[in-house]
Wavefront OBJ file of the C-alpha trace (Angstrom):
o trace
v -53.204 -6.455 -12.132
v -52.402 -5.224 -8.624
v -54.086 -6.270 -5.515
v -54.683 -5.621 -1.954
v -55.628 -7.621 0.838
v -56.586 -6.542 4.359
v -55.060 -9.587 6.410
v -56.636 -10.958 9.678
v -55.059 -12.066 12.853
v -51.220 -11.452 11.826
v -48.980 -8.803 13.183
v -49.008 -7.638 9.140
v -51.778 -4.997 8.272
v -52.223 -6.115 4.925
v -50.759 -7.303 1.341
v -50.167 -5.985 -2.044
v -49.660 -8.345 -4.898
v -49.827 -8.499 -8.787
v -51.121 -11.889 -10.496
v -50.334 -11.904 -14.460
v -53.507 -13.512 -16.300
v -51.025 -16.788 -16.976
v -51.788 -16.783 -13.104
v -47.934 -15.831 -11.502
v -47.536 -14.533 -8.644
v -45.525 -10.930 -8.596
v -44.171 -8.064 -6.485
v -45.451 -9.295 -3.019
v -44.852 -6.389 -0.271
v -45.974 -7.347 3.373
v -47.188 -3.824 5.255
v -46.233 -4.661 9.299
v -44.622 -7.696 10.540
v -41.517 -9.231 10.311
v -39.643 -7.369 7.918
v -36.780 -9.911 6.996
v -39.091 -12.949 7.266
v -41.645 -11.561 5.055
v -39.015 -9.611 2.596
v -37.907 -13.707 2.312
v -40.938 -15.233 1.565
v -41.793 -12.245 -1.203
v -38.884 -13.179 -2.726
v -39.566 -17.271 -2.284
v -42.960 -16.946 -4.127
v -41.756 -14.389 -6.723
v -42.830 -15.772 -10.382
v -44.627 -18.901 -9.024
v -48.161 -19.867 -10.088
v -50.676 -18.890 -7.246
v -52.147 -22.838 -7.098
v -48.265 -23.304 -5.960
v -48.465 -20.846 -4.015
v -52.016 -21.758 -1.990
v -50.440 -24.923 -1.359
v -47.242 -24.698 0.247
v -48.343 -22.104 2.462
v -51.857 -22.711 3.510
v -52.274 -23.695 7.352
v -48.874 -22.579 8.318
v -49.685 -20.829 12.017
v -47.484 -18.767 13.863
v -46.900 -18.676 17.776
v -49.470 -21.354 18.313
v -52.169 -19.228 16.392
v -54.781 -20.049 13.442
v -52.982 -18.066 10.861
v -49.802 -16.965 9.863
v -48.530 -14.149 7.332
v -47.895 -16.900 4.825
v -51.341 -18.304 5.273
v -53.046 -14.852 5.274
v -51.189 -14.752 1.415
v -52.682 -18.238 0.866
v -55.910 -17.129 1.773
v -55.625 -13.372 -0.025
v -55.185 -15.731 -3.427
v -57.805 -17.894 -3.002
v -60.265 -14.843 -2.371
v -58.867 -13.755 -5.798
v -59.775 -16.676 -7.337
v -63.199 -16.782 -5.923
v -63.846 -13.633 -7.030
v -61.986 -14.272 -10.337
v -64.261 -17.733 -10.909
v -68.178 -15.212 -9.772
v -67.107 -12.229 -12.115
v -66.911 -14.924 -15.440
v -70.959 -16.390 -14.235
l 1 2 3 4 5 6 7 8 9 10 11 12 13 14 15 16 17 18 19 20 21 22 23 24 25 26 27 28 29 30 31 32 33 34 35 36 37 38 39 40 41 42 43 44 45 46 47 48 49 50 51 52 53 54 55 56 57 58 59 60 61 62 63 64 65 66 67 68 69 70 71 72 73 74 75 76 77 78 79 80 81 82 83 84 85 86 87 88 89
């Protein structure tokens, strides 16, 4: 299924992603920022399990700041899994 996130506090505008129901990670595409950089870590993540995914990119910051593009992806699949885990209550 494809999804979108709106990211916060990254030169990026927002994310589109597909996540397979084994829970893989697929066809990332960054919208702003650093093309190269962000065409490289689409590719990186391509085919990995989101839980992977969370981990080696959560808190990474960029220029000193709270948040990065890589984090804003961490944090777009853990808001997919929250919402995953309140739609099976």
């Amino acid at each position: 299924m494809k999804y979108q996130y709106a990211t916060q506090g990254t030169c990026s505008k927002y994310i589109e992603f597909e996540i397979g129901d084994d829970h893989i990670l697929h066809n990332v595409v960054f919208y702003g920022g650093c093309s190269g950089n962000l065409q490289g870590i689409s590719k990186l993540v391509e085919g990995m399990p989101i839980s992977e995914v969370i981990n080696k990119l959560k808190g990474i910051s960029c220029s000193g700041g709270p948040t990065s593009c890589p984090d804003q992806l961490a944090t777009a699949l853990q808001e997919f899994l929250k919402q995953e885990v309140g739609s099976r209550r």
